[in-house]
C-alpha positions as CSV (number, residue, x, y, z in Angstrom):
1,X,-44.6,43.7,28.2
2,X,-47.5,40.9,28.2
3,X,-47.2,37.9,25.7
4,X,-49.4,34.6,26.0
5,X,-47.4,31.8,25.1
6,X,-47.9,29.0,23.2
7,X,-47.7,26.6,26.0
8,X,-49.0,28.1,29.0
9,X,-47.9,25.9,31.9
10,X,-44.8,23.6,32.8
11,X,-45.0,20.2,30.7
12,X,-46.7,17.5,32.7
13,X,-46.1,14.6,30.7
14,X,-42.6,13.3,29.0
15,X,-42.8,11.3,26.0
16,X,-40.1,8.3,25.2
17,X,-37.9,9.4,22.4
18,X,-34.0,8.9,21.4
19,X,-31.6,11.0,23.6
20,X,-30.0,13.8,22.3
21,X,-27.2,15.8,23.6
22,X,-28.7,19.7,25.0
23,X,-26.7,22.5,25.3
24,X,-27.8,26.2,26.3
25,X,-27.1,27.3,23.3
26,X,-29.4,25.3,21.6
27,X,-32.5,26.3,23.9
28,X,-33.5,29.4,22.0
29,X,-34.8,29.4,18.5
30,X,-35.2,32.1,16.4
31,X,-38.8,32.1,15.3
32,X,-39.9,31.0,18.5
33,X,-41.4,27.8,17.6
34,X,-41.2,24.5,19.2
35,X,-40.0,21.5,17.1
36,X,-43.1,19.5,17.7
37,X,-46.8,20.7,18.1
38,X,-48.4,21.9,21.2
39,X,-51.4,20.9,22.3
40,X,-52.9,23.6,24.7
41,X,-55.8,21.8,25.8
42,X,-53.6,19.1,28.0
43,X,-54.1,22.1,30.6
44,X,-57.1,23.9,29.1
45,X,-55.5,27.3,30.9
46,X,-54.8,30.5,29.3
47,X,-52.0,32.3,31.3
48,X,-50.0,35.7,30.6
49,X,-46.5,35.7,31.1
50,X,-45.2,39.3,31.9
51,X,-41.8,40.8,32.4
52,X,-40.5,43.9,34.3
53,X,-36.9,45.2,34.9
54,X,-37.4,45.3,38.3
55,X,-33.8,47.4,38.4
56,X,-32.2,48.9,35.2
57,X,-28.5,49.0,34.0
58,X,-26.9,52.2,34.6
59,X,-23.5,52.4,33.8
60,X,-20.5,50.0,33.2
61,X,-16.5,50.9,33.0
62,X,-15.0,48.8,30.2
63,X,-13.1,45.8,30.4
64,X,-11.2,45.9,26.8
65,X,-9.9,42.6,25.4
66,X,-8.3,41.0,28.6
67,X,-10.0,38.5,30.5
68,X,-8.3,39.6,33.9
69,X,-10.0,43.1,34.6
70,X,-13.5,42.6,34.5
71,X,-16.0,45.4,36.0
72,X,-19.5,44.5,36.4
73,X,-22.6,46.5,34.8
74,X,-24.1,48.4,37.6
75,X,-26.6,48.6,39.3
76,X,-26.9,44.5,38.4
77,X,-29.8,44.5,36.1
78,X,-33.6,42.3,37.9
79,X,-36.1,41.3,36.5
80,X,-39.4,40.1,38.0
81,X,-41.8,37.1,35.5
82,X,-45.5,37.5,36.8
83,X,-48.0,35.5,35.2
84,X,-51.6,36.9,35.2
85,X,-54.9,34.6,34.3
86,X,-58.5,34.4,35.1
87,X,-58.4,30.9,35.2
88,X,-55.7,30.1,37.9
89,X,-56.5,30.4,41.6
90,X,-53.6,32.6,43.4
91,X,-51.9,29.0,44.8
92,X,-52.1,28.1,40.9
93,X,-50.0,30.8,39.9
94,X,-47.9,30.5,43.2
95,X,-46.9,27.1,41.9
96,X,-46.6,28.6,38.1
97,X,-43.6,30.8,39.0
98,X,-42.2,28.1,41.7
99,X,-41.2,25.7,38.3
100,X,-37.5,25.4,38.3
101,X,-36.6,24.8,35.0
102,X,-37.4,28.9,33.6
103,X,-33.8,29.9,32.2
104,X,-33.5,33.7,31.2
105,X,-30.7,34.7,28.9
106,X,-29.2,38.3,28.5
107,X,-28.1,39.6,25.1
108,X,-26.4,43.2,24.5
109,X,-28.2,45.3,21.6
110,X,-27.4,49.0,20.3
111,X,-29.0,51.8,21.8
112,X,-31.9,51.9,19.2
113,X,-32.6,48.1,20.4
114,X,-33.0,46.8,17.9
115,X,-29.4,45.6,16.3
116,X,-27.5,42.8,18.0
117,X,-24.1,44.4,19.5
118,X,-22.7,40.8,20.5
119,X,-20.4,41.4,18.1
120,X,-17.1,42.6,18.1
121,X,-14.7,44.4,15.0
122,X,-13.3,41.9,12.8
123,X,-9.7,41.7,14.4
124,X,-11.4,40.9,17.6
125,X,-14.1,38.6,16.0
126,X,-13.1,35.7,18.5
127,X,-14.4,37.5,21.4
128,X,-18.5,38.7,22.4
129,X,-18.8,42.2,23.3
130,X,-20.8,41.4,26.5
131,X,-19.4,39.0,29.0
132,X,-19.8,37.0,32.6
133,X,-23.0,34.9,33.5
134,X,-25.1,35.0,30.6
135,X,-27.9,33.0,32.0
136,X,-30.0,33.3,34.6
137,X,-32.1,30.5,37.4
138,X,-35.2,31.9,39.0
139,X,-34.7,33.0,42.9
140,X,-38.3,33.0,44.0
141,X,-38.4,35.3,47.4
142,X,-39.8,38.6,49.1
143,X,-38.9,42.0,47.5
144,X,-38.1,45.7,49.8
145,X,-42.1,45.1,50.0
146,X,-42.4,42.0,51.0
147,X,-44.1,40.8,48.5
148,X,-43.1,37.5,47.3
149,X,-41.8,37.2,43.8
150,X,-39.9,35.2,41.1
151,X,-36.6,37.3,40.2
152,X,-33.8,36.7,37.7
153,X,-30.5,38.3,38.7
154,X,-27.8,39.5,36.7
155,X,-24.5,40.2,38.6
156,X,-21.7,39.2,36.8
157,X,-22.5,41.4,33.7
158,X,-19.7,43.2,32.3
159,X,-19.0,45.0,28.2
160,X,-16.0,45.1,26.5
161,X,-16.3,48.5,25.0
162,X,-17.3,52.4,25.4
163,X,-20.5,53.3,24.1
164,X,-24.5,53.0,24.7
165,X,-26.4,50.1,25.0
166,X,-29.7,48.2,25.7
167,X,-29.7,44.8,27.6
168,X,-32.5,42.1,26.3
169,X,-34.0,39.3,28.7
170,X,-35.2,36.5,26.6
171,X,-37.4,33.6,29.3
172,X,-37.8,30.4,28.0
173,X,-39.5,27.5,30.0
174,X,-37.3,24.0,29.8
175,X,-39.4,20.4,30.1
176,X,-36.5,18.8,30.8
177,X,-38.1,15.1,29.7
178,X,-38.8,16.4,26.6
179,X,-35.4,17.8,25.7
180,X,-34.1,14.7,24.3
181,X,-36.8,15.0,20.9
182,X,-37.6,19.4,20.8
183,X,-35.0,21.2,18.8
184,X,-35.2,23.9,20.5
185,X,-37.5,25.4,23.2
186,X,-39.7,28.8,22.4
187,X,-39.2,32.4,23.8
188,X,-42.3,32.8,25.7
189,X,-41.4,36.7,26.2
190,X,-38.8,39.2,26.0
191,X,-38.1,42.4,27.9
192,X,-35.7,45.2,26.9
193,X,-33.7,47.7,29.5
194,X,-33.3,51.3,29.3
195,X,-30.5,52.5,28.0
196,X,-26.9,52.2,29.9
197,X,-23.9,53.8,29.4
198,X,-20.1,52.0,29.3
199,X,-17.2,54.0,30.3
200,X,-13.7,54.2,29.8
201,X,-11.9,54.2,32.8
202,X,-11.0,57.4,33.2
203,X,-15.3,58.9,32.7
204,X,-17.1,56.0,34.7
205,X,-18.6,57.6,37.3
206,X,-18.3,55.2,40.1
207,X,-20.1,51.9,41.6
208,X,-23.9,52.7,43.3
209,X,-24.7,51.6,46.8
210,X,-27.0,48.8,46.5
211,X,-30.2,49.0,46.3
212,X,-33.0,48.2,48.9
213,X,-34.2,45.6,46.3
214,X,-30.8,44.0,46.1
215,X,-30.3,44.1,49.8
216,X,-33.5,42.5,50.4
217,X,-33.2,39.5,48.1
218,X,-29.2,38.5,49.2
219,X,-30.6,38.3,52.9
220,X,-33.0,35.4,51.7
221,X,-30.1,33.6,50.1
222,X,-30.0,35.0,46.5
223,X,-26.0,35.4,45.2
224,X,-25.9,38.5,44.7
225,X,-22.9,40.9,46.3
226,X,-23.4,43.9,48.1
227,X,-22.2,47.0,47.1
228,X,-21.2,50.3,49.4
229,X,-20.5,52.7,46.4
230,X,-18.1,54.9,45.3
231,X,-20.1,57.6,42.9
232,X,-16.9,59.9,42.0
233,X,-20.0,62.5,41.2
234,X,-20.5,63.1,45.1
235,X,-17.0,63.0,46.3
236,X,-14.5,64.9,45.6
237,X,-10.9,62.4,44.8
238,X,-8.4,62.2,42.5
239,X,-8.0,59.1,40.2
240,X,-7.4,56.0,42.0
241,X,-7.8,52.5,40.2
242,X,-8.5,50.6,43.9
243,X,-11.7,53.3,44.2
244,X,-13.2,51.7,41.1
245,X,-13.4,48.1,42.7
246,X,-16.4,46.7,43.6
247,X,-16.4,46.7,47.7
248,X,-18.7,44.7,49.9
249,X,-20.6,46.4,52.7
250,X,-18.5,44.7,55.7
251,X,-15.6,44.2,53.9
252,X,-12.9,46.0,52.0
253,X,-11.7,46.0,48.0
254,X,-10.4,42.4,46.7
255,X,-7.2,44.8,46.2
256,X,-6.9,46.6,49.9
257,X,-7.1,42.7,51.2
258,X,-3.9,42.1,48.7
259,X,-2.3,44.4,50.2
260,X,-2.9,43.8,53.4
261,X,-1.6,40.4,53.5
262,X,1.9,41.6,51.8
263,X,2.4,44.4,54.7
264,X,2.2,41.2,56.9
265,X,4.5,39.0,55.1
């Protein structure tokens, strides 16, 4: 997906104005406008901002109401900004994706794409249907390739219900000097995942192994957990609640290590 934005490079410059109290919520509008006017000739570039899913949602077991039994979306959904121009060197753009105030934000939609699933039925209206780290920081480093990338990482996903769903990325750049006088900042692109599919906990299938990708970008310090997998598909077990827990490679299931320590008590 390729989308020039209105403002094509960080802000440079802050401007003097009466502070005002930002929240996240208040960083996305919906028409994608800024407040105030930009002027695109204070850089006098013309960059591309583009988006790809670098790793896809796959599957989910639900969660239901509680807040005590979460299960992460899996394989934790990546995506990769580029930013294509013929009027920045390659150090140019180097810098471009270096800025650390991107933010990317995550939003569950039906399987169509196209309606906004965030919401729950009306007796369980106090609660959002998709849940965990909604927002994501840039993690610039080198992917399975090694070649060097700016990544937004998404593992502490998890949905409340059974069904089929699509996962939207929504990248918005922050001037933090200016966010005292812009009402909110604009969507400078959006990317939408393939489907995925949320099971109850009786059908999910089972955790993947991680991925090269995933591997790969926790060596170089991204927080991002390792996974050995448990695919029920490719071996043969009965039911067990502790074979749906997320283990690390190394270590065992947050449960095993419970019991563990009472054995020795």
């Amino acid at each position: 997906m390729v989308l020039s934005p209105a403002a094509s490079s960080p802000p440079l410059s802050p401007s003097a104005t009466k502070p005002r109290h930002m929240s996240i919520p208040n960083l996305l509008s919906n028409d994608g406008k800024r407040s105030s006017p930009v002027n695109r000739r204070a850089t006098g570039l013309d960059a591309q901002y583009n988006l790809e899913i670098r790793q896809q949602p796959a599957a989910a077991r639900s969660c239901g109401f509680g807040e005590r039994d979460r299960r992460v979306i899996d394989p934790p959904p990546i995506v990769q900004l580029t930013i294509n121009s013929t009027s920045l060197s390659k150090s140019e753009i180097s810098t471009r994706l270096r800025y650390p105030h991107y933010i990317m934000t995550c939003s569950i939609y039906d399987e169509s794409g196209t309606q906004d699933a965030a919401f729950m039925p009306e007796e369980y209206r106090q609660q959002r249907r998709l849940m965990g780290s909604l927002v994501g920081a840039p993690f610039v480093g080198k992917d399975e390739f090694g070649k060097e990338g700016c990544f937004f990482c998404f593992p502490d996903l998890s949905c409340r219900t059974p069904g089929a769903f699509r996962l939207k990325f929504s990248l918005v750049m922050i001037d933090p000097p200016r966010a005292s006088d812009v009402v909110h900042f604009p969507v400078l692109i959006e990317a939408t995942s393939d489907i995925f599919t949320v099971y109850s906990a009786k059908d999910f299938p089972g955790m993947q192994a991680s991925t090269k990708l995933t591997k790969r970008l926790k060596e170089q310090g991204c927080i991002i957990s390792i996974k050995k997998g448990n695919d029920r598909s490719k071996n043969a077990r009965t039911h067990d609640d502790s074979s749906d827990r997320e283990q690390d490679e190394g270590g065992s299931s947050s449960q095993g290590k419970r019991q563990r320590l009472s054995g020795e008590q």
